[in-house]
MDAnalysis code that builds the backbone (N, CA, C; Angstrom):
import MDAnalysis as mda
import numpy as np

u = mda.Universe.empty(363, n_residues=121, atom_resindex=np.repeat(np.arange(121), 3), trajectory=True)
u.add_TopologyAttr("name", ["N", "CA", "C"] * 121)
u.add_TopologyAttr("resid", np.arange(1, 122))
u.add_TopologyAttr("resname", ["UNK", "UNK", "UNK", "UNK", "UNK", "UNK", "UNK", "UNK", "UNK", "UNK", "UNK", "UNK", "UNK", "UNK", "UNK", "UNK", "UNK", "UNK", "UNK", "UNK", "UNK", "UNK", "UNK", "UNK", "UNK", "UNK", "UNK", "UNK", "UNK", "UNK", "UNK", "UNK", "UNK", "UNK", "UNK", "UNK", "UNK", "UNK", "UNK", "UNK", "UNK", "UNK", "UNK", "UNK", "UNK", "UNK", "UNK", "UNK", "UNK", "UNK", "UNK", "UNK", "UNK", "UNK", "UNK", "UNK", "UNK", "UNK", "UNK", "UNK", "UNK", "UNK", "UNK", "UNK", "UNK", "UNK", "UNK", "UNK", "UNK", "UNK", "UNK", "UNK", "UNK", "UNK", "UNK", "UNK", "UNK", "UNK", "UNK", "UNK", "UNK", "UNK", "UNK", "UNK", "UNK", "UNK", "UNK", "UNK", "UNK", "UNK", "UNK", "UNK", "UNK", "UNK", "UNK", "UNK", "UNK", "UNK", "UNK", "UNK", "UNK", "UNK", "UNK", "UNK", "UNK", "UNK", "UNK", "UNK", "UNK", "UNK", "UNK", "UNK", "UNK", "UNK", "UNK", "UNK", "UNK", "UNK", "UNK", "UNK", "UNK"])
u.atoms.positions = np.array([
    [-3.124, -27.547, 26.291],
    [-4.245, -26.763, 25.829],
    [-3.871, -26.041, 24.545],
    [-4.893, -25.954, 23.557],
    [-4.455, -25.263, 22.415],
    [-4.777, -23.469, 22.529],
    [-3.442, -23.049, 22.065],
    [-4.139, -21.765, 22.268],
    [-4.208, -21.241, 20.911],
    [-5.605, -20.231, 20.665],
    [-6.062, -19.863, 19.451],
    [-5.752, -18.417, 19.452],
    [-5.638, -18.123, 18.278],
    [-4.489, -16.699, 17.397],
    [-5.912, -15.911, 18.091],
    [-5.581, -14.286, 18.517],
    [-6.731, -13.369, 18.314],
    [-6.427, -13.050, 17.179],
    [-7.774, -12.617, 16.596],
    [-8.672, -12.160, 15.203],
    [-8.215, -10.294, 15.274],
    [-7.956, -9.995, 14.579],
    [-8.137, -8.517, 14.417],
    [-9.244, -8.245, 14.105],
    [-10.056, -7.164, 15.490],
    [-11.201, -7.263, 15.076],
    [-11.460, -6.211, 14.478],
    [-12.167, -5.755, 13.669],
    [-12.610, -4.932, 12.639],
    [-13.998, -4.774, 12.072],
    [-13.996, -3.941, 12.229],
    [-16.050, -3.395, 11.850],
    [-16.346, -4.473, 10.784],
    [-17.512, -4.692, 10.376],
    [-18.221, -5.005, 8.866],
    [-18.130, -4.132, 7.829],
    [-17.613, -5.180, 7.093],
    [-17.478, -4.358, 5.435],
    [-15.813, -3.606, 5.771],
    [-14.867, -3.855, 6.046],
    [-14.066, -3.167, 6.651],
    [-13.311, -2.444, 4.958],
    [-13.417, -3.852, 4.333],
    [-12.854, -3.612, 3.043],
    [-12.961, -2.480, 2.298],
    [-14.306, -2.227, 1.777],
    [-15.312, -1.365, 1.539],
    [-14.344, -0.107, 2.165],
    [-14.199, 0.048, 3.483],
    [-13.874, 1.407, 4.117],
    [-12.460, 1.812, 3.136],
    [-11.353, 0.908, 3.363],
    [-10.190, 1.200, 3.086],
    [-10.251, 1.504, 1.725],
    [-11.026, 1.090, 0.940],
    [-11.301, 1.638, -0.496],
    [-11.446, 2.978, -0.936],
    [-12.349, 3.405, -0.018],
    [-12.630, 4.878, 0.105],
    [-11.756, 5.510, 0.924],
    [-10.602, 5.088, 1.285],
    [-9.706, 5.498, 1.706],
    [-9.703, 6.331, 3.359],
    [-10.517, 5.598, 4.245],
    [-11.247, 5.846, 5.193],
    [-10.734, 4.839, 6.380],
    [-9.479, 4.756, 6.690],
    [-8.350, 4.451, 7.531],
    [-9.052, 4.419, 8.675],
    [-9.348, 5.355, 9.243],
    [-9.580, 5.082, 10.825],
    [-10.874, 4.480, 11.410],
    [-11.569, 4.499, 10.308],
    [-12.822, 3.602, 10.492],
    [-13.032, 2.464, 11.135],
    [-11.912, 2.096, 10.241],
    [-12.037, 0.252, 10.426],
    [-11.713, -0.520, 11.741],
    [-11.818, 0.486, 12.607],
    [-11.346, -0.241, 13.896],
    [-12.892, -0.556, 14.649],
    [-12.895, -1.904, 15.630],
    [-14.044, -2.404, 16.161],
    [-14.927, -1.877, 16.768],
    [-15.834, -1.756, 16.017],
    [-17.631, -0.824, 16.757],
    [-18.686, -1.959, 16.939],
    [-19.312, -1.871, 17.843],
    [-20.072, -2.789, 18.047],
    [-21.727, -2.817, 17.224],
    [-22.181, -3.911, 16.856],
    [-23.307, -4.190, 15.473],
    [-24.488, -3.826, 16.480],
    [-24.957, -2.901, 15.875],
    [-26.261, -2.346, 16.768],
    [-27.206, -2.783, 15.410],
    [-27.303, -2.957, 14.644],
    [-28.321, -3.226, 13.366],
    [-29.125, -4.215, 13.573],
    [-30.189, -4.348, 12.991],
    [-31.964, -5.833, 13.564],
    [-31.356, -6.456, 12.930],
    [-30.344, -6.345, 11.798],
    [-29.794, -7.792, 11.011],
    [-28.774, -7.810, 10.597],
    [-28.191, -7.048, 11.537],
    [-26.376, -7.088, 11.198],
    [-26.391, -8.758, 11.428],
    [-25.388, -9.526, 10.169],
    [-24.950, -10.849, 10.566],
    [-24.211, -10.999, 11.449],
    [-22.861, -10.349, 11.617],
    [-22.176, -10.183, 12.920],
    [-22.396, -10.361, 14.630],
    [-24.099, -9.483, 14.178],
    [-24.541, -9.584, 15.575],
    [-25.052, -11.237, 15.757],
    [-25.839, -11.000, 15.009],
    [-26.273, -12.324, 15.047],
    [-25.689, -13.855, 15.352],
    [-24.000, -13.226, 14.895],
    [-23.004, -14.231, 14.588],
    [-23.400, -15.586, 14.064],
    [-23.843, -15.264, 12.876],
    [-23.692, -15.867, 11.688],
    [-22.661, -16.868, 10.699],
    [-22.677, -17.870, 10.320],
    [-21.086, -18.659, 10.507],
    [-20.897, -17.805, 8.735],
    [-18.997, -17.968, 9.183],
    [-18.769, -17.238, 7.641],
    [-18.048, -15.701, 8.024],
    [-18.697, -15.010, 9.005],
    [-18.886, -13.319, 9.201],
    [-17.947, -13.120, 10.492],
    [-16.989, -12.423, 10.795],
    [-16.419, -12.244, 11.358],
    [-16.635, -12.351, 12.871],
    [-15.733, -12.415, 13.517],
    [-15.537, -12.845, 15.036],
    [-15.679, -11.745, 15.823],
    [-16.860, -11.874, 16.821],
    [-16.964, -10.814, 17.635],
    [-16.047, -10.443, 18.963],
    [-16.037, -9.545, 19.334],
    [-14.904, -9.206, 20.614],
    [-15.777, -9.658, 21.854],
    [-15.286, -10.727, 22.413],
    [-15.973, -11.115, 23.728],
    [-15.039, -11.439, 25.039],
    [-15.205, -11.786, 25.969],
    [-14.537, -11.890, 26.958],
    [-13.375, -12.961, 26.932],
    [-13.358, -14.192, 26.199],
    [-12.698, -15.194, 25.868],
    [-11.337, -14.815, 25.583],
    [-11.573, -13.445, 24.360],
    [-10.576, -13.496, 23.597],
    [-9.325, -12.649, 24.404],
    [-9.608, -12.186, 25.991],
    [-8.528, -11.286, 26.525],
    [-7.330, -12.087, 26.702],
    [-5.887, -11.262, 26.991],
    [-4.730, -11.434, 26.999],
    [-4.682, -12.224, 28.448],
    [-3.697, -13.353, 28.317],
    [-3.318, -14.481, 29.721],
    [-2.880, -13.207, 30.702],
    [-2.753, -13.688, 32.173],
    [-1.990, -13.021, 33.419],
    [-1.299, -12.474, 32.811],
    [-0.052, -13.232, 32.331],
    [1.558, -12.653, 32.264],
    [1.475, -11.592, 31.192],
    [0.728, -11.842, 30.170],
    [0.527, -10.801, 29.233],
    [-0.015, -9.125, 29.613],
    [-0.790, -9.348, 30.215],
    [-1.503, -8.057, 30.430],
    [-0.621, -7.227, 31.196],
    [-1.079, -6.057, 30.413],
    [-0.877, -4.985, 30.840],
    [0.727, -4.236, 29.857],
    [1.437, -5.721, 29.177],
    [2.369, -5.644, 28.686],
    [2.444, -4.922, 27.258],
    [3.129, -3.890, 26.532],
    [3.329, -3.702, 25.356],
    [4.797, -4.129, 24.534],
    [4.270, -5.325, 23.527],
    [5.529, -6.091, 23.170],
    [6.016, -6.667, 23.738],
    [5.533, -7.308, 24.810],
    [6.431, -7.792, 25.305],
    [6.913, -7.465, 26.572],
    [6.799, -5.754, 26.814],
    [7.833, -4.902, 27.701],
    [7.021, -4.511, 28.942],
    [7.299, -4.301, 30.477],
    [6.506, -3.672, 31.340],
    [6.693, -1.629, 30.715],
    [5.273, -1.219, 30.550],
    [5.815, 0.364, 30.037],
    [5.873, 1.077, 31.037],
    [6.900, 2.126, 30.973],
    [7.366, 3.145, 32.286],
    [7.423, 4.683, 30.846],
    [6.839, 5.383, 32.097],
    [6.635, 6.697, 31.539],
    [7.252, 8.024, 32.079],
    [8.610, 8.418, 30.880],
    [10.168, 8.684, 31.451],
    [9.305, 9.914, 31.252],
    [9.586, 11.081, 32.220],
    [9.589, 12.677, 32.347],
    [10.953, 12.998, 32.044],
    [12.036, 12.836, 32.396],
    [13.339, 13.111, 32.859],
    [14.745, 11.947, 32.559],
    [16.074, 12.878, 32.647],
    [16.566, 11.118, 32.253],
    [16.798, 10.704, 33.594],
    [16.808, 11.537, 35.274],
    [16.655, 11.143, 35.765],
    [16.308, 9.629, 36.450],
    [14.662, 9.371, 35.837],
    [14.209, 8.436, 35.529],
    [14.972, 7.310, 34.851],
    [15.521, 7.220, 33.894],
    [15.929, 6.076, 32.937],
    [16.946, 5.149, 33.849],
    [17.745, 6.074, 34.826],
    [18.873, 5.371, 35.631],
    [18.144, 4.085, 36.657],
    [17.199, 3.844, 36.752],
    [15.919, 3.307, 37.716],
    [15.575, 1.847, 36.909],
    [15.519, 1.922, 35.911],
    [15.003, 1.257, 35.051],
    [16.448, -0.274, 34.709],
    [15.353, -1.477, 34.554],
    [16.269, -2.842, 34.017],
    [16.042, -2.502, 32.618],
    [16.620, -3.695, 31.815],
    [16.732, -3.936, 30.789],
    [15.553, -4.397, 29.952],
    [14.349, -5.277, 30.645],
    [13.561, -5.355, 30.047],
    [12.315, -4.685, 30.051],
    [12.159, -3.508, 30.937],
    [11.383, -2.224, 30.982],
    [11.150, -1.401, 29.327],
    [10.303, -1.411, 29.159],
    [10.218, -0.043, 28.037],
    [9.626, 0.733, 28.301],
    [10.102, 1.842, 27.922],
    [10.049, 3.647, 28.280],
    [8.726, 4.307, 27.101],
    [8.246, 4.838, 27.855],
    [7.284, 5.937, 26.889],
    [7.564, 7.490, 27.021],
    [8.319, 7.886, 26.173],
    [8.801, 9.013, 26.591],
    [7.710, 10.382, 26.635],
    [7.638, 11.259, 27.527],
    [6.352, 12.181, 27.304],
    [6.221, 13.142, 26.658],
    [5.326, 13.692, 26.410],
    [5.083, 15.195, 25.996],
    [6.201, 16.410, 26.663],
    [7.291, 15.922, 26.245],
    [8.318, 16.975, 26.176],
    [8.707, 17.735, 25.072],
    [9.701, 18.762, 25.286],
    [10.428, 19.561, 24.040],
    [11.661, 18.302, 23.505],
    [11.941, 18.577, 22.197],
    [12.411, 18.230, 21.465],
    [13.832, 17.927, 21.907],
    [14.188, 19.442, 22.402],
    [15.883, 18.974, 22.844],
    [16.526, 18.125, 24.205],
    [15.489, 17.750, 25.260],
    [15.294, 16.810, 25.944],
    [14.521, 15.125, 25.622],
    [13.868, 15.618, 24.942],
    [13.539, 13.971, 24.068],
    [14.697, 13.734, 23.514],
    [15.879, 14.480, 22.757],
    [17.006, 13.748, 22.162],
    [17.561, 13.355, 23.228],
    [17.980, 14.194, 24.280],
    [18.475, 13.354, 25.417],
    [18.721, 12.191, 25.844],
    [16.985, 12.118, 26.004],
    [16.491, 10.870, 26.488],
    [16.482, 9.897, 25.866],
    [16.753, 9.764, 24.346],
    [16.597, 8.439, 23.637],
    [18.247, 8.063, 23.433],
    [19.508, 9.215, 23.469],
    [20.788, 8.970, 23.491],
    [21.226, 8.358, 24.408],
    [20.380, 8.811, 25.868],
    [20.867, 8.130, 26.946],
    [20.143, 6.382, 26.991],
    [18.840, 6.827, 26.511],
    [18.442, 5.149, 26.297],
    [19.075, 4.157, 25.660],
    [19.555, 4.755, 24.215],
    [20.286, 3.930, 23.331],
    [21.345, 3.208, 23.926],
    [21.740, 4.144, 24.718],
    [23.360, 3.697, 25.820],
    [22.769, 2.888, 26.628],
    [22.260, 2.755, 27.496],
    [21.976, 2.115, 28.267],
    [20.631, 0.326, 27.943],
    [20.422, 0.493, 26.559],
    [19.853, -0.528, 26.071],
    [18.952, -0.957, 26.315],
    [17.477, 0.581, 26.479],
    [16.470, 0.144, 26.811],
    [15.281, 0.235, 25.766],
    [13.960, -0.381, 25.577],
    [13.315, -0.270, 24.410],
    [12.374, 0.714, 24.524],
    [12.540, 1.721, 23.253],
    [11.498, 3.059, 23.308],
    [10.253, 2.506, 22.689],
    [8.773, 2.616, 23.174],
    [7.829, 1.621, 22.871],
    [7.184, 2.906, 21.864],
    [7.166, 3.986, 21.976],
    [6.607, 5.195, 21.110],
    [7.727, 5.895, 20.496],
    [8.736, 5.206, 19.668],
    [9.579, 5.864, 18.918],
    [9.466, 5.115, 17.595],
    [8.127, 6.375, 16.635],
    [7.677, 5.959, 15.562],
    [8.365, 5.533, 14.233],
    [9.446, 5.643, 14.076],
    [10.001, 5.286, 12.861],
    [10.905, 3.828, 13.661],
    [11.054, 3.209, 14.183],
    [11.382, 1.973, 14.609],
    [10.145, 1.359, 14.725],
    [9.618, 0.618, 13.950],
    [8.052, -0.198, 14.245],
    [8.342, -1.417, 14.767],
    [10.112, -1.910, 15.032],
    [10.246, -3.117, 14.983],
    [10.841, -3.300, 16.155],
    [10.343, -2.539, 17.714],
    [10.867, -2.663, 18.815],
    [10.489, -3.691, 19.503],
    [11.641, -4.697, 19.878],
    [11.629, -5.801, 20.428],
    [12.054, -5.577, 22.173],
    [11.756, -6.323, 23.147],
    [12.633, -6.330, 24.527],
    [13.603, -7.809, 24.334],
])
């Protein structure tokens, strides 16, 4: 079976937005307009979000790749395999270092540790 890429879906005119420098816009709203082409789906005009396009079994629910677990404590981290990734929470600062020293050691992937964009499992 062939499987087909998902589309990033993105409002109409998305271009237009980022011009005006209007970043958060551009994420998918649904075409309520009598002649939005979109709605209409019109050939040419971007791909609408429909039921087709969801993630297989094995995929879902997954980020990157990783099953996500949501560490309070480092408690927690000792629990955890290798291909688990951690979301660390709304903690103070000097326990989040903790928790990502002890992760680092133990070689697990932080899925919300923003200056690494390139977290793999």
């Amino acid at each position: 079976m062939n499987e087909r890429k998902k589309p990033k879906f993105r409002i109409r005119q998305w271009r237009i937005r980022l011009r005006l420098k209007r970043k958060k816009n551009i994420k998918w709203k649904r075409q309520k307009g009598r002649d939005n082409k979109t709605r209409l789906k019109f050939k040419g005009y971007a791909r609408r979000v429909e039921i087709g396009w969801g993630n297989s079994k094995e995929q879902f629910g997954l980020i990157k790749g990783c099953s996500p677990n949501y560490i309070l404590n480092i408690n927690q981290l000792e629990k955890l395999s290798k291909n688990d990734g951690i979301i660390i929470a709304k903690i103070g600062k000097k326990k989040k270092q903790e928790i990502l020293k002890k992760a680092n050691e133990l070689g697990l992937v932080i899925l919300n540790r923003y200056k690494n964009k390139n977290a793999t499992c």
